[in-house]
C-alpha positions in Angstrom: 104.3 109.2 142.3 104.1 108.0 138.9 101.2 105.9 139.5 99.6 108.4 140.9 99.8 110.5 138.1 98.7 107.8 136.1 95.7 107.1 137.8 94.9 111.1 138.1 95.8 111.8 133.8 94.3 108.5 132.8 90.4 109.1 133.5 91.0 112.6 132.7 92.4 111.7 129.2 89.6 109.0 128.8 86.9 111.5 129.3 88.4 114.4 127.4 88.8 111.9 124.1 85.5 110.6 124.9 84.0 114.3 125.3 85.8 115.5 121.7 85.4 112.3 119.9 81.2 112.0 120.6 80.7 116.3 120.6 82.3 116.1 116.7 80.9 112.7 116.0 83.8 111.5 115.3 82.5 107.4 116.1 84.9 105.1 114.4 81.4 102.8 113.8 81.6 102.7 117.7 78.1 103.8 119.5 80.0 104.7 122.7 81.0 107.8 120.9 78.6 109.1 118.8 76.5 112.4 119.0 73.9 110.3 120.3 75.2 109.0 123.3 76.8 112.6 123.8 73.3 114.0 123.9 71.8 111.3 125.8 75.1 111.7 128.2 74.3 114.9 129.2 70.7 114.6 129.0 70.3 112.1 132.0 73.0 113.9 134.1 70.7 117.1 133.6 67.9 115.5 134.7 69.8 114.0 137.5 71.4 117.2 138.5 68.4 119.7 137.9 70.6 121.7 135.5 70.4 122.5 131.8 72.8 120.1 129.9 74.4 122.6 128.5 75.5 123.8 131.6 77.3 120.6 133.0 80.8 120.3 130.7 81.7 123.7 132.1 81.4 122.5 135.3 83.3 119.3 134.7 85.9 121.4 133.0 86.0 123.7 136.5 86.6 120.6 138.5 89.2 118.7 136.2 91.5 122.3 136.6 90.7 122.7 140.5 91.4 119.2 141.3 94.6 119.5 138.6 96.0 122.9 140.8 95.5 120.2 144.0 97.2 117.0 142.7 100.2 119.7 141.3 100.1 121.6 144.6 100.8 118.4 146.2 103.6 117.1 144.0 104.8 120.8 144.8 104.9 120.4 148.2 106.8 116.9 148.3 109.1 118.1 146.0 109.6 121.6 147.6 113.1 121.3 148.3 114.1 120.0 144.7 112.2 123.2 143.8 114.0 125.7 145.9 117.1 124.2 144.9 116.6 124.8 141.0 115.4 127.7 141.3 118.4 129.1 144.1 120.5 128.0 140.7 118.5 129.8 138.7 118.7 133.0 140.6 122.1 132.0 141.0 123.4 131.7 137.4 121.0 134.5 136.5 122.8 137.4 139.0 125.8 136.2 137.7 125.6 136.2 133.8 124.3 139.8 134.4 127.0 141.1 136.2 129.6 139.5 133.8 127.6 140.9 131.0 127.9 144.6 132.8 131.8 144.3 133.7 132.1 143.4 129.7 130.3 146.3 128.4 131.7 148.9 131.4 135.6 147.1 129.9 135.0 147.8 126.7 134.0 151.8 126.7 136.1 154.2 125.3 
């Protein structure tokens, strides 16, 4: 499971430092991520595409969180009864702080 993650968070990290570093210019004397090749970036997937470039690092943004809800829906579902257990606890623990905090404050009226 951890590789997975790894291999999911890793390209999206990559391109979200890339996408910060080259939008602020931020180029450490490396081409790769200066405003340039930002501009250029998004320039040839535009043409590519048919769509303004402007209009593309929304949609990249869109599909990193849709395929993010899928890769933790399905760490969800493997893990479901891990889940259900904590959270039983929870509710468990929960119900019963309340009603010790009620039987304290009901003992001590006058």
């Amino acid at each position: 499971m951890k590789w997975f993650l790894l291999f999911w968070g890793g390209p999206i990290f990559f391109l979200g430092s890339w996408y910060w570093l080259s939008y602020y210019d931020i180029s450490f004397g490396i081409f790769m991520y200066s405003r340039q090749v930002h501009d250029l970036t998004f320039q040839v997937y535009g043409e590519i595409l048919g769509l303004p470039p402007e209009s593309i690092p929304p949609l990249v943004l869109r599909a990193i969180i849709i395929d993010s809800l899928v890769v933790f829906g399905l760490i969800g579902l493997r893990k479901r009864k891990i889940i259900l257990a904590w959270w039983q606890a929870r509710q468990a623990s929960r119900s019963g702080a309340a009603l010790r905090a009620r039987e304290d404050s009901l003992s001590s009226a006058p």
